[in-house]
C-alpha positions, 0 to 999 in steps of 0.5 A: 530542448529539455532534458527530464528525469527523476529522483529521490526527492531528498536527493533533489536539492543536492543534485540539482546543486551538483548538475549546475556546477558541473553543466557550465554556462549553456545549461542549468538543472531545475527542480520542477517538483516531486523529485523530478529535475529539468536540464534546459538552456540557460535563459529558457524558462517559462517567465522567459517565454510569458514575457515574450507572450506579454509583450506580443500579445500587448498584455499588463503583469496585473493581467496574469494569474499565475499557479505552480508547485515547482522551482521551474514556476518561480519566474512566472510567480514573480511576474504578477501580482495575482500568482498562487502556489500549490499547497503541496508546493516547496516552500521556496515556491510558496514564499515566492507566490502572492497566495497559497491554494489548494493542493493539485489533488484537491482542485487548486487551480479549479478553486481560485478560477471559481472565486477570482473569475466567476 
């Protein structure tokens, strides 16, 4: 299960520090961008689930190309080597990511697909 909401995004450092003080040891707060925040489980995130998919699935890391703009990307940009962050990403996620891309808005995503894999 997964809680959303939305904030100041000046504000978000600070109260997601604030909520995982508070939250204890079953949940944790994460910014996924824009000023929007995510309380989930603890140890439910998305590298948590593309490890299980990896492993099911037989797949390699170097296998992966990975994209995100927010801190709830960072484990799936640490997992391959092939992983790009958003221009108008944070800059935790883009000293995270292998790359730097393009924004959103401006076809990203679109823009490595077409270079990398056509």
């Amino acid at each position: 299960m997964k809680f959303s909401f939305n904030t100041p995004e000046e504000e978000t450092v600070r109260i997601v520090e604030e909520l995982n003080q508070q939250l204890g040891d079953k949940v944790a707060a994460v910014s996924s961008g824009h000023g929007n925040i995510d309380v989930i489980g603890k140890g439910v995130t998305k590298g948590t689930a593309l490890t299980y998919l990896l492993h099911k699935w037989q797949l390699e890391h170097d296998q992966l190309m990975a994209f995100g703009d927010g801190n709830n990307d960072l484990e799936i940009l640490r997992l391959t080597v092939h992983s790009y962050a958003m221009m108008n990403a944070s800059d935790q996620v883009k000293e995270t990511a292998h790359f730097v891309t393009m924004s959103n808005n401006d076809s990203g995503v679109l823009s490595v697909m077409e270079k990398e894999l056509l």
